[in-house]
C-alpha positions as CSV (number, residue, x, y, z in Angstrom):
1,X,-25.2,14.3,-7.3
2,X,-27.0,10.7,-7.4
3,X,-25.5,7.9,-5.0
4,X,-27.1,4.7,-5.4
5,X,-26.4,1.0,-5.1
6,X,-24.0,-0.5,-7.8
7,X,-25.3,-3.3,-9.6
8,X,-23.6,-5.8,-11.7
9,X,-23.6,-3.4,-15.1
10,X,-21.2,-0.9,-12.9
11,X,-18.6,-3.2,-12.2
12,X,-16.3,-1.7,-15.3
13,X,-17.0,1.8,-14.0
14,X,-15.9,0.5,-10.1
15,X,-13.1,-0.9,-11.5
16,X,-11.9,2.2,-13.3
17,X,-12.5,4.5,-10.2
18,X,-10.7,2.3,-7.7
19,X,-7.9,2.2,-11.0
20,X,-7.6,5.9,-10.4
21,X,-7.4,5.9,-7.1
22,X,-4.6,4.0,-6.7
23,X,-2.6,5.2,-9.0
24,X,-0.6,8.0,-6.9
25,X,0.7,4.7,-4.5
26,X,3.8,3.3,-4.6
27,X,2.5,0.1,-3.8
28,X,-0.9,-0.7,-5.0
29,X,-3.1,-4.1,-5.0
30,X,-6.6,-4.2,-6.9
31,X,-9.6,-6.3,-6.7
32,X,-9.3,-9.4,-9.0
33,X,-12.7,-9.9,-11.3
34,X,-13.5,-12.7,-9.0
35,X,-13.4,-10.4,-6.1
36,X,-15.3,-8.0,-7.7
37,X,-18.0,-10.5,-8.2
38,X,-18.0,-11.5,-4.9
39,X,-18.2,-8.5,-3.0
40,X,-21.4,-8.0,-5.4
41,X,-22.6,-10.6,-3.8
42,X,-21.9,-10.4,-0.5
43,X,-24.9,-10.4,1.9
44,X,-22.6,-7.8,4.4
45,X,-21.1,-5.4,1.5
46,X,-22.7,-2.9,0.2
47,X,-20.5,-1.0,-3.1
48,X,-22.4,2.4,-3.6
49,X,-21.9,4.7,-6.7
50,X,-22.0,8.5,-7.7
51,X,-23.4,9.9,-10.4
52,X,-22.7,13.3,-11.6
53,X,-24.5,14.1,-15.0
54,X,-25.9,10.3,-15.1
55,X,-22.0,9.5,-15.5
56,X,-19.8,7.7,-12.7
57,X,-18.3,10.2,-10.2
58,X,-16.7,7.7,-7.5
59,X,-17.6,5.1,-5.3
60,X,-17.5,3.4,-1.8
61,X,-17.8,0.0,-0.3
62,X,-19.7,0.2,3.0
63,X,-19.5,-3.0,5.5
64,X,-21.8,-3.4,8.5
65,X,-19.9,-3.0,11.4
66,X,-19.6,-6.3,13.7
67,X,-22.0,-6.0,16.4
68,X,-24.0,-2.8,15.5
69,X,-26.7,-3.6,13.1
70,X,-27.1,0.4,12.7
71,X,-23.6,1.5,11.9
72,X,-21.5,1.0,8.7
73,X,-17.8,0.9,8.0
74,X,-16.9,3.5,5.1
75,X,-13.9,2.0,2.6
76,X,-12.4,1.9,-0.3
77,X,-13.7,5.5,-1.1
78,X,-12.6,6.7,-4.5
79,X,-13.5,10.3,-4.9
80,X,-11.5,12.4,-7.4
81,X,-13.4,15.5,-5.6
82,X,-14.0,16.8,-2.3
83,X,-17.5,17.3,-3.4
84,X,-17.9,13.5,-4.7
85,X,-16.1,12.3,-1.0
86,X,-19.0,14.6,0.6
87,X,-21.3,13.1,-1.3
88,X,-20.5,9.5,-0.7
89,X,-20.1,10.0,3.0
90,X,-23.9,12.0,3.6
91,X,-25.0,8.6,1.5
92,X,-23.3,6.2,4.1
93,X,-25.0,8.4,7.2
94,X,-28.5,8.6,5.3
95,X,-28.6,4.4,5.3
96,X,-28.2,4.4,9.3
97,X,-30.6,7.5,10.0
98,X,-27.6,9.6,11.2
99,X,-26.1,7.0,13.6
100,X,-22.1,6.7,13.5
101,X,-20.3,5.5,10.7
102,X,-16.6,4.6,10.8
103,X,-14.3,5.6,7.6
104,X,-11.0,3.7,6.5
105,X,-9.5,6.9,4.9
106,X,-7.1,7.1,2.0
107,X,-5.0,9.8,3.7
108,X,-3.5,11.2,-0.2
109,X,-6.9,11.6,-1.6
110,X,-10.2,14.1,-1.1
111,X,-11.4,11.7,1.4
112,X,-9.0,13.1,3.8
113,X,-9.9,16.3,3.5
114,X,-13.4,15.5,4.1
115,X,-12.7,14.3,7.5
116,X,-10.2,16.9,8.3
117,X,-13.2,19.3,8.0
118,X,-15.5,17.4,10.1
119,X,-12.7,17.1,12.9
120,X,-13.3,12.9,11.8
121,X,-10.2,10.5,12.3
122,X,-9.8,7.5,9.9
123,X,-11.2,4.3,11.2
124,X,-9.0,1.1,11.0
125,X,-5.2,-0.3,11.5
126,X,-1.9,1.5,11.4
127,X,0.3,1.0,8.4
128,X,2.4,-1.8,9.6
129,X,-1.0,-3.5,9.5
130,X,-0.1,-6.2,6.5
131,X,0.9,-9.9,6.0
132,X,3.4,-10.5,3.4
133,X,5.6,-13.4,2.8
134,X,8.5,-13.6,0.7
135,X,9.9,-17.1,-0.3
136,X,13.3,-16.3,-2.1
137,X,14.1,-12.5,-1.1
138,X,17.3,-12.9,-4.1
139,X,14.3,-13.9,-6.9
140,X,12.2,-10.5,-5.2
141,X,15.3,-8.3,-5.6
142,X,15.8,-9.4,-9.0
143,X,12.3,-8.5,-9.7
144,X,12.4,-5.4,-8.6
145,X,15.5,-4.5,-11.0
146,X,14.3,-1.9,-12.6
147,X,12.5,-0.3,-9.3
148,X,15.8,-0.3,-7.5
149,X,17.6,1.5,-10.8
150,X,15.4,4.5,-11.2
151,X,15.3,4.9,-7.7
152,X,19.7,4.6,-7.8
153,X,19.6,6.5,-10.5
154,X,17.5,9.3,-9.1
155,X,20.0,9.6,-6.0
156,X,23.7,10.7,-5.0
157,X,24.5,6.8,-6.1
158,X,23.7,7.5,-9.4
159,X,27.2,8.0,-11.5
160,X,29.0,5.3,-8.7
161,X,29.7,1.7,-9.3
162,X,29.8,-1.2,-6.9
163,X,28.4,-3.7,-5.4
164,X,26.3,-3.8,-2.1
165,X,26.0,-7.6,0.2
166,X,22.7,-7.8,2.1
167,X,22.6,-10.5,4.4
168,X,19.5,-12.7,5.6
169,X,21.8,-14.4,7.6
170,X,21.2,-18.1,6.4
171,X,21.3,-16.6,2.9
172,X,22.8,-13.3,1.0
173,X,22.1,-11.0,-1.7
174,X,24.7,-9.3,-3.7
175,X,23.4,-6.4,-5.6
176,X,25.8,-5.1,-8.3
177,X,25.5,-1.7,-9.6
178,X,26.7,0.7,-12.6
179,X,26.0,4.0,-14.2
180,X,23.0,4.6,-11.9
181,X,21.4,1.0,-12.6
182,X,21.2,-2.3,-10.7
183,X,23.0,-4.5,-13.3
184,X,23.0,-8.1,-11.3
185,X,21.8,-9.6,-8.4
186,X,23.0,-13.0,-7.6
187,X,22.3,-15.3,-4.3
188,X,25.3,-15.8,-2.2
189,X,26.3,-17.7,1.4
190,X,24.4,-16.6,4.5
191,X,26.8,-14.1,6.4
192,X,26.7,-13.6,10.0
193,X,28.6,-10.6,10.7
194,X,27.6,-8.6,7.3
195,X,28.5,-5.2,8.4
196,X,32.3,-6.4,9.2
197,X,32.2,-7.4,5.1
198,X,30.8,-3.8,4.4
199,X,27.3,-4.8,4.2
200,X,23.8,-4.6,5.9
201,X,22.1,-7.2,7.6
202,X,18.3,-8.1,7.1
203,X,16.8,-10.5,9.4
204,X,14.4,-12.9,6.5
205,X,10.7,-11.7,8.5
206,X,11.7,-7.8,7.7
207,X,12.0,-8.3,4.3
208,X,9.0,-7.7,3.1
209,X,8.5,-4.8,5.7
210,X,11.8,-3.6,4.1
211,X,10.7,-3.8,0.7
212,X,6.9,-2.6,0.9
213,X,6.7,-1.3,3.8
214,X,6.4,2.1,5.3
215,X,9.1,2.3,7.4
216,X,12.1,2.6,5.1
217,X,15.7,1.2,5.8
218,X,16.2,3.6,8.5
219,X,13.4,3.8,10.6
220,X,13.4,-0.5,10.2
221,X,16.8,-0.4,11.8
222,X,15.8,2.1,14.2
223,X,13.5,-0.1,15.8
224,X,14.7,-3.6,15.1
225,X,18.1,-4.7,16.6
226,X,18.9,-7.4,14.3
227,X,18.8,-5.6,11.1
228,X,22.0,-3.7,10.7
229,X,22.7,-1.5,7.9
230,X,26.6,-0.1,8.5
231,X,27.9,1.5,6.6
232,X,25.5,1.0,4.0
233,X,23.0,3.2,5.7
234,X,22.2,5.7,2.8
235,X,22.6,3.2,0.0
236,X,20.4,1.0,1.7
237,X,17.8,3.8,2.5
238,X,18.0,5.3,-1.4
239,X,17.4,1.6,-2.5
240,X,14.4,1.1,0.0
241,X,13.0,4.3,1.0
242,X,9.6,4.4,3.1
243,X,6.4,3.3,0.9
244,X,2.9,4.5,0.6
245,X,0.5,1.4,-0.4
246,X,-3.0,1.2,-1.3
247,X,-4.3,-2.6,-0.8
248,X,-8.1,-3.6,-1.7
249,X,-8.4,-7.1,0.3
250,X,-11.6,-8.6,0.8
251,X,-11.7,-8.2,4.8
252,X,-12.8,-5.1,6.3
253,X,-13.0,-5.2,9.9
């Protein structure tokens, strides 16, 4: 198996292996075109690309790490294989003459395995590491319609009716619901005391960590004592379960 350095006339193939990768996510961001571009061009990135049978096998972006000249950061590996992640991996030690690399894993893919072999732990931040803001959380719900129906729909919820109130406190949601789909959701007054109404309470800065994040509606209130779920507990954790997102931004620490 070839690994070399991409060039500009690989940038469709890139694209299509980090495609693949992140398809199994629940939430997933690419690289725009632009970004792609970039990152070709950046004097600290490096993208390298497998060949198998002069035909694109996967790929990884490798990032000097800050203060050591002689040791690369490992990312946005997209191996379909065990044998391309391998691959991909002895390239990034061959460039620093064996010194240490560090590897931001993708723990659902071959990558993982990889390390698990070598005894290697993934490089990089915890997965509450993100920065998310959500302007109107009642457009966002809206949005996400047809997300919040299959997942209704899927669940013990799925042949009820009803409606369900979640509070932001200044502002509410009121999610109405019917034959195992989210039919309407309409802004409504703040409400302080939601739970008391038969609601759940979500403070506006978990918001996005309730409706991306990894934590899920239970573990969120678990830890945070101003998000409330009552009696809505398993209606609020079918609706937002715990997520597993695969984000390509252009900063690799």
């Amino acid at each position: 198996m070839l690994v070399r350095r991409a060039t500009g006339d690989d940038l469709p193939a890139l694209q299509a292996l980090q495609e693949e990768a992140q398809r199994g996510a629940d939430v997933a961001m690419p690289h725009s075109s632009h970004m792609w571009r970039w990152l070709m061009k950046a004097a600290t990135v490096e993208l390298r690309i497998a060949e198998e049978g002069g035909m694109p096998a996967g790929m990884s972006r490798l990032k000097r790490a800050p203060g050591a000249p002689d040791a690369l950061v490992v990312a946005e590996v997209a191996a379909p294989t065990v044998e391309v992640a391998r691959a991909l991996l002895a390239d990034a030690r061959s460039l620093v003459g064996g010194s240490a690399i560090s590897v931001v894993d993708r723990p659902a893919g071959a990558l993982a395995h990889v390390l698990a072999e070598v005894g290697r732990h993934s490089y990089g931040g915890g997965a509450d590491e993100y920065l998310i803001r959500v302007a109107d959380p009642v457009v966002l719900l809206d949005a996400l319609r047809p997300t919040l129906s299959a997942r209704l729909n899927a669940s013990a919820f799925g042949r009820g009716s009803g409606e369900l109130l979640v509070s932001f406190y200044r502002r509410s949601a009121v999610l109405r619901y019917e034959g195992g789909a989210v039919t309407h959701v309409a802004a409504a007054p703040g409400e302080q005391a939601p739970v008391s109404e038969g609601g759940a309470g979500v403070p506006p800065d978990l918001v996005a960590d309730l409706v991306f994040g990894p934590h899920g509606a239970l573990e969120l209130e678990a830890t945070h004592a101003d998000l409330n779920l009552g009696r809505q507990r398993a209606l609020m954790e079918t609706l937002f379960p715990p997520l597993r997102a695969d984000i390509l931004v252009f900063y690799i620490d």
